[in-house]
N, CA, C and O atoms as a GROMACS GRO file, in nm:
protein
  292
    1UNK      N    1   0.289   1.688  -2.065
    1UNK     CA    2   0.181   1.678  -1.969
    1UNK      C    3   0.047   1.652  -2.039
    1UNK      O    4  -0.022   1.559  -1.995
    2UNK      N    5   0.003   1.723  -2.140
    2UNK     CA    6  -0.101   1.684  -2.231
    2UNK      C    7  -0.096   1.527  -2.278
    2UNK      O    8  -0.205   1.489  -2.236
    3UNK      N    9  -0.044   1.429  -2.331
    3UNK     CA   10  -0.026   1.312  -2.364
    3UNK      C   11  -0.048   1.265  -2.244
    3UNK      O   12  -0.148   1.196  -2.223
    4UNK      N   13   0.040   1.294  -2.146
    4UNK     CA   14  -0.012   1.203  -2.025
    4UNK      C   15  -0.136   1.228  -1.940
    4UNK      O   16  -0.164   1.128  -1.875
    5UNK      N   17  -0.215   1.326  -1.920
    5UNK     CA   18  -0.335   1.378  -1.899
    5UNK      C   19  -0.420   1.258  -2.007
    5UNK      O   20  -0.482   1.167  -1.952
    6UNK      N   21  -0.418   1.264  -2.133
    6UNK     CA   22  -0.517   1.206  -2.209
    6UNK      C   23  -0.501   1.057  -2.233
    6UNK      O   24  -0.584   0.983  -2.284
    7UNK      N   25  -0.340   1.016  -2.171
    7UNK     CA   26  -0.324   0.878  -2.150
    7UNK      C   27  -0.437   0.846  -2.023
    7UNK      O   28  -0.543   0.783  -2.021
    8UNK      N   29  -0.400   0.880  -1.975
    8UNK     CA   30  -0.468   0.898  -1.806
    8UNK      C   31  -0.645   0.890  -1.830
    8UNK      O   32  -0.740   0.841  -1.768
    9UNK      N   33  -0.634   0.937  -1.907
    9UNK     CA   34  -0.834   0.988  -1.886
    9UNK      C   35  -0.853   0.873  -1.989
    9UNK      O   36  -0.956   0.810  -1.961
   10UNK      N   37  -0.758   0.800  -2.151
   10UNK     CA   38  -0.799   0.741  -2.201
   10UNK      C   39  -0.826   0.578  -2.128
   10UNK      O   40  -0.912   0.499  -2.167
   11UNK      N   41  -0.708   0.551  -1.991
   11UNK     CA   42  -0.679   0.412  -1.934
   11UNK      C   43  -0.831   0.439  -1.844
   11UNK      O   44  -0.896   0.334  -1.837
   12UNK      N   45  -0.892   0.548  -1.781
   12UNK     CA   46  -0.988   0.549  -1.688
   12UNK      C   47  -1.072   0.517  -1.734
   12UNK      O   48  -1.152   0.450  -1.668
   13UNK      N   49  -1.099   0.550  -1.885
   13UNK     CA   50  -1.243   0.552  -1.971
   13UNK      C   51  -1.271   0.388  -1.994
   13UNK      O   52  -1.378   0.335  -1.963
   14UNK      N   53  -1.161   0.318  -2.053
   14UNK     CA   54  -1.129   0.177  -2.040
   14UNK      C   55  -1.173   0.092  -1.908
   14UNK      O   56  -1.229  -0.018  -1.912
   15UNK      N   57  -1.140   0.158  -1.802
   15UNK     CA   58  -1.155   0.109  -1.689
   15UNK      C   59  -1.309   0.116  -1.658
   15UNK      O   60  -1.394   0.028  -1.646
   16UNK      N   61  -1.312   0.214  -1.652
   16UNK     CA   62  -1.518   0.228  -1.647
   16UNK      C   63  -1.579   0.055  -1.748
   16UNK      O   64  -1.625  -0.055  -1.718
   17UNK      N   65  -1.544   0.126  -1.866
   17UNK     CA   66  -1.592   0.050  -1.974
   17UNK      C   67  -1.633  -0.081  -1.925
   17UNK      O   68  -1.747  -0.127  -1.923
   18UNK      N   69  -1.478  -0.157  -1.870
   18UNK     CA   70  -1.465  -0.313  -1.817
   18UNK      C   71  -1.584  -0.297  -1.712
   18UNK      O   72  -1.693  -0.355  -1.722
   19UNK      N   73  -1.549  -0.218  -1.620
   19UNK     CA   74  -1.653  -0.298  -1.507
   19UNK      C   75  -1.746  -0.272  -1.516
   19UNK      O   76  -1.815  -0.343  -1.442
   20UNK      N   77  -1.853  -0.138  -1.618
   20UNK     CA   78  -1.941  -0.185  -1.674
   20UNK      C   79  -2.021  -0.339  -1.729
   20UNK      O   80  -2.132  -0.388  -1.710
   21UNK      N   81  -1.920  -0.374  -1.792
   21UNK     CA   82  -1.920  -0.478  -1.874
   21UNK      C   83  -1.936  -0.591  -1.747
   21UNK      O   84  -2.034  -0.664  -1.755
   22UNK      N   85  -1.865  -0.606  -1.657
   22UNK     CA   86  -1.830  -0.732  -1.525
   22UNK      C   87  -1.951  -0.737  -1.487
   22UNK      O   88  -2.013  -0.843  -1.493
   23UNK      N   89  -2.031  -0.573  -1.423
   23UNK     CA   90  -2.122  -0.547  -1.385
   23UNK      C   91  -2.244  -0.600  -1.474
   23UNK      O   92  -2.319  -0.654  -1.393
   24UNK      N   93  -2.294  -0.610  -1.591
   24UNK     CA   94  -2.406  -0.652  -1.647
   24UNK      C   95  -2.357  -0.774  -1.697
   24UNK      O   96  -2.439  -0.815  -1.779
   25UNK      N   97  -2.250  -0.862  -1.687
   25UNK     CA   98  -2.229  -0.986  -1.702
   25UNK      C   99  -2.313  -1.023  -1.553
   25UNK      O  100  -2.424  -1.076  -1.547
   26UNK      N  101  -2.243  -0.986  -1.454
   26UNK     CA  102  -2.286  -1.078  -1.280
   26UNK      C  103  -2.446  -1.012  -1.276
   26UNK      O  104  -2.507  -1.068  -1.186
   27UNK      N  105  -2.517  -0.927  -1.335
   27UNK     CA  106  -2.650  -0.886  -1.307
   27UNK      C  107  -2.723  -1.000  -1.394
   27UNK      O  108  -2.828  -1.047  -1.349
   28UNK      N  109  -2.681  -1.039  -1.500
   28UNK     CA  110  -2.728  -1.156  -1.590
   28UNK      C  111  -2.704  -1.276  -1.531
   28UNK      O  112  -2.806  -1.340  -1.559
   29UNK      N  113  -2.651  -1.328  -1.484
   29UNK     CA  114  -2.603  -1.401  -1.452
   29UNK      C  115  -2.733  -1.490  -1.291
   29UNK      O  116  -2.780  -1.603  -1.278
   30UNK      N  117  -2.742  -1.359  -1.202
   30UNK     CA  118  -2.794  -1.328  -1.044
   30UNK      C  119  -2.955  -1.296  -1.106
   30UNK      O  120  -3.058  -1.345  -1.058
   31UNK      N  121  -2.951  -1.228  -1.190
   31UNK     CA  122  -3.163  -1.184  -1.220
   31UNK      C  123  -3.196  -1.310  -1.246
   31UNK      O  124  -3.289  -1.288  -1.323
   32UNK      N  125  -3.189  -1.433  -1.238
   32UNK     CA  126  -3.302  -1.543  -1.226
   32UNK      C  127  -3.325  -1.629  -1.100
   32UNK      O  128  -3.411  -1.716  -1.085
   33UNK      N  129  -3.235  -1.590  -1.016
   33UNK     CA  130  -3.180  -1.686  -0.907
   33UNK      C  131  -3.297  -1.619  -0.834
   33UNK      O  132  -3.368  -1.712  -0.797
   34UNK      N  133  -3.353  -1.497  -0.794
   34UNK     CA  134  -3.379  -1.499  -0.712
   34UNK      C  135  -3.336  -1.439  -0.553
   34UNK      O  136  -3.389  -1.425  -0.443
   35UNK      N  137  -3.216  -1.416  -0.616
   35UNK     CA  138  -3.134  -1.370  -0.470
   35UNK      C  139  -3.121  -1.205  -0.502
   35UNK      O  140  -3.083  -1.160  -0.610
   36UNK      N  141  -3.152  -1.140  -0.409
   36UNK     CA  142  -3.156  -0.976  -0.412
   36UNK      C  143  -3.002  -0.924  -0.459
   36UNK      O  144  -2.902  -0.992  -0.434
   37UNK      N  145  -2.998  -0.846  -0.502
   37UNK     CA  146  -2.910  -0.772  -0.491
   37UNK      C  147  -2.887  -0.653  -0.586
   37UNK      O  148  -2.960  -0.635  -0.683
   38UNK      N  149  -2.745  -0.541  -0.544
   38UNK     CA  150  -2.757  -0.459  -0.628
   38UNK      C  151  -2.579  -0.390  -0.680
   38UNK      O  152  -2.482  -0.410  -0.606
   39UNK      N  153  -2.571  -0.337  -0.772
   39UNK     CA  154  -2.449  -0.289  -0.831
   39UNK      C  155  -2.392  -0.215  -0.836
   39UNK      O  156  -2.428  -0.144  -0.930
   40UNK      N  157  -2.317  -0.181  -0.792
   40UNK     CA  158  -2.268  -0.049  -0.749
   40UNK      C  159  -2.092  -0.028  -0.808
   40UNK      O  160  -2.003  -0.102  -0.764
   41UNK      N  161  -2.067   0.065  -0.893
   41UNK     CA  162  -1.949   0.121  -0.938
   41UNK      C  163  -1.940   0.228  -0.867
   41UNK      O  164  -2.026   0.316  -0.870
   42UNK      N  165  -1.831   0.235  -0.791
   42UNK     CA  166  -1.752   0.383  -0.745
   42UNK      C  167  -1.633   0.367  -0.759
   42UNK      O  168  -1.577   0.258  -0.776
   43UNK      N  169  -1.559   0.521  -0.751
   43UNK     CA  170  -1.422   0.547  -0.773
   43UNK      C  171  -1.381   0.570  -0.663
   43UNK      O  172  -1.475   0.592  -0.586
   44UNK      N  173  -1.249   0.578  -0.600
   44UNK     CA  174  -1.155   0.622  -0.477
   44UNK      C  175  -1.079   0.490  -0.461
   44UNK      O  176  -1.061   0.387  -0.526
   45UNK      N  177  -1.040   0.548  -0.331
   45UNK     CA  178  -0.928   0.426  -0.263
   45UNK      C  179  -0.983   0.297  -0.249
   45UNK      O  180  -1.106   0.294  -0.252
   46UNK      N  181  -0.928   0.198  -0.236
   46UNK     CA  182  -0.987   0.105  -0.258
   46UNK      C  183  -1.061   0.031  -0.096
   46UNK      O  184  -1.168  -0.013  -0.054
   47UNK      N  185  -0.929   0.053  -0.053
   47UNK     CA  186  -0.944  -0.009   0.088
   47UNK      C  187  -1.090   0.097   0.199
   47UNK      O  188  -1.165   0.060   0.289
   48UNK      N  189  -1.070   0.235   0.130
   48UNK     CA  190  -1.198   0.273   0.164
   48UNK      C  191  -1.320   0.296   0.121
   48UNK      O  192  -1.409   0.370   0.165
   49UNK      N  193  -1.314   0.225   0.030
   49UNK     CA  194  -1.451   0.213  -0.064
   49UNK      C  195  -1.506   0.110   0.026
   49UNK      O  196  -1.608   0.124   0.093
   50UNK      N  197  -1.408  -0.029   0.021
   50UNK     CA  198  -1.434  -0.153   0.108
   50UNK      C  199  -1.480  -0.135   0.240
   50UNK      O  200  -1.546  -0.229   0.282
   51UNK      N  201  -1.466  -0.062   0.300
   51UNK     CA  202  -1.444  -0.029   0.397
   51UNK      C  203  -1.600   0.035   0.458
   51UNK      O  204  -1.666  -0.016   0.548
   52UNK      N  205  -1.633   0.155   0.384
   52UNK     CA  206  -1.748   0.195   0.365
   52UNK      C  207  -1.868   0.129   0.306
   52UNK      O  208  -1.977   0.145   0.360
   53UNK      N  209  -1.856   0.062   0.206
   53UNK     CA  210  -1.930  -0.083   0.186
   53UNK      C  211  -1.970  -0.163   0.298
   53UNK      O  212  -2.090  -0.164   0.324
   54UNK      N  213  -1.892  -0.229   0.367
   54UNK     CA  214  -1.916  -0.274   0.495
   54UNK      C  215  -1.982  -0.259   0.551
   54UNK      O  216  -2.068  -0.347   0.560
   55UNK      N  217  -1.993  -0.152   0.623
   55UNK     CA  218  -2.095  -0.058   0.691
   55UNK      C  219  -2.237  -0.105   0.694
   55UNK      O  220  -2.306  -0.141   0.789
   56UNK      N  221  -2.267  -0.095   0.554
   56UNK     CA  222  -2.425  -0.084   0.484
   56UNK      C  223  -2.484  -0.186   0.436
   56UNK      O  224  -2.606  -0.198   0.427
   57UNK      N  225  -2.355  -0.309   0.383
   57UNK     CA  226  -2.402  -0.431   0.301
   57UNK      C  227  -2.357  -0.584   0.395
   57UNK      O  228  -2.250  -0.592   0.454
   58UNK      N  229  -2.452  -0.689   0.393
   58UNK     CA  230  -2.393  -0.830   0.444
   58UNK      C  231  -2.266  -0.884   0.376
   58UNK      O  232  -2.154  -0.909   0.419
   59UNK      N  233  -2.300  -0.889   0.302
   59UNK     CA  234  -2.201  -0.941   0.184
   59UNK      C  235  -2.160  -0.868   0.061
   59UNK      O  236  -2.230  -0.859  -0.040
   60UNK      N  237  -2.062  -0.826   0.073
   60UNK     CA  238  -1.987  -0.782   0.006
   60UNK      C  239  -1.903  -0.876  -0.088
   60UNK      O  240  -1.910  -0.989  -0.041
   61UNK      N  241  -1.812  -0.875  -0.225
   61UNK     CA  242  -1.790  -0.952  -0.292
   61UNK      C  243  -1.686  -0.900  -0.339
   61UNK      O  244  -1.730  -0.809  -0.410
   62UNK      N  245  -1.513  -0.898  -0.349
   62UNK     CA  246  -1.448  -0.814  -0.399
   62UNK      C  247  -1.324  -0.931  -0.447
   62UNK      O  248  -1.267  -1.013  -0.376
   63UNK      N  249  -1.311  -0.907  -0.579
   63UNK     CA  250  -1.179  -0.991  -0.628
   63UNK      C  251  -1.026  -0.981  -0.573
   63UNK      O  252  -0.980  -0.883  -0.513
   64UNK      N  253  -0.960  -1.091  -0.603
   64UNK     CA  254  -0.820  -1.073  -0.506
   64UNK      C  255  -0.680  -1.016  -0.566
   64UNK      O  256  -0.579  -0.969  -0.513
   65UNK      N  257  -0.732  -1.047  -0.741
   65UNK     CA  258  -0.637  -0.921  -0.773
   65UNK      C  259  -0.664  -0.835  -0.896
   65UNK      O  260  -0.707  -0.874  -1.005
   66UNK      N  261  -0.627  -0.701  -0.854
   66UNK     CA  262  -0.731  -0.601  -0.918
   66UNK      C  263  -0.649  -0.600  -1.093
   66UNK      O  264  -0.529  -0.602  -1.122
   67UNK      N  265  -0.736  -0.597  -1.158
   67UNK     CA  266  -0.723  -0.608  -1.257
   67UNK      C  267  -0.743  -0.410  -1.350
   67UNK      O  268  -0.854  -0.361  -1.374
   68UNK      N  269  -0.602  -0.336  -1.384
   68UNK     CA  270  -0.608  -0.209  -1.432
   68UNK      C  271  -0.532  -0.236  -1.548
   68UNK      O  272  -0.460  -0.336  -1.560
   69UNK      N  273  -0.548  -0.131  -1.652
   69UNK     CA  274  -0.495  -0.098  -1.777
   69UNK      C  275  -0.494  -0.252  -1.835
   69UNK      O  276  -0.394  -0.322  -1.817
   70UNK      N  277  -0.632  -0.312  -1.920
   70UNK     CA  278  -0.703  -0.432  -1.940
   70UNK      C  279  -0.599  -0.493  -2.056
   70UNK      O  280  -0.585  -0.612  -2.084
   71UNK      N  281  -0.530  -0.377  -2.118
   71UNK     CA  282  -0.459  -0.405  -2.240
   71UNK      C  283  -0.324  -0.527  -2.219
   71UNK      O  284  -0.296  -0.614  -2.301
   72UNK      N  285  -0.258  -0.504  -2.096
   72UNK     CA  286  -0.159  -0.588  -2.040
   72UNK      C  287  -0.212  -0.714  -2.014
   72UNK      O  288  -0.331  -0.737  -1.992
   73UNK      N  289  -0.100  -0.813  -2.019
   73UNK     CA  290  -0.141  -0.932  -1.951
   73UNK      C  291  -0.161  -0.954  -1.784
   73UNK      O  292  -0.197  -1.064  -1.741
   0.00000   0.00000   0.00000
């Protein structure tokens, strides 16, 4: 259970890491254009993250297939 606990927390830490990384790639990318916007990382379900997003934002932007544990092809 220990190995897999610290597998677990090591694939999440990875995971942060990347969309960190996605995240200040598309902020570089959008800061000259001109067009508003803002960045937002959260954790949970997915479909209700999306979901709750909605709500609050016009446009929303979400890839079609999710990309976890970065190490695999």
């Amino acid at each position: 259970m220990y190995y897999a606990e610290k597998l677990r927390e090591n694939l999440t830490q990875e995971t942060r890491d990347k969309a960190r990384a996605l995240i200040s790639q598309f902020e570089s990318h959008v800061s000259g254009t001109g067009v508003r916007h803002i960045e937002v990382m959260e954790e949970g379900v997915p479909f209700e993250r999306i979901l709750e997003d909605m709500k609050y934002h016009d446009l929303l932007l979400v890839g079609c297939d999710p990309h976890f544990f970065y190490g695999h092809p």
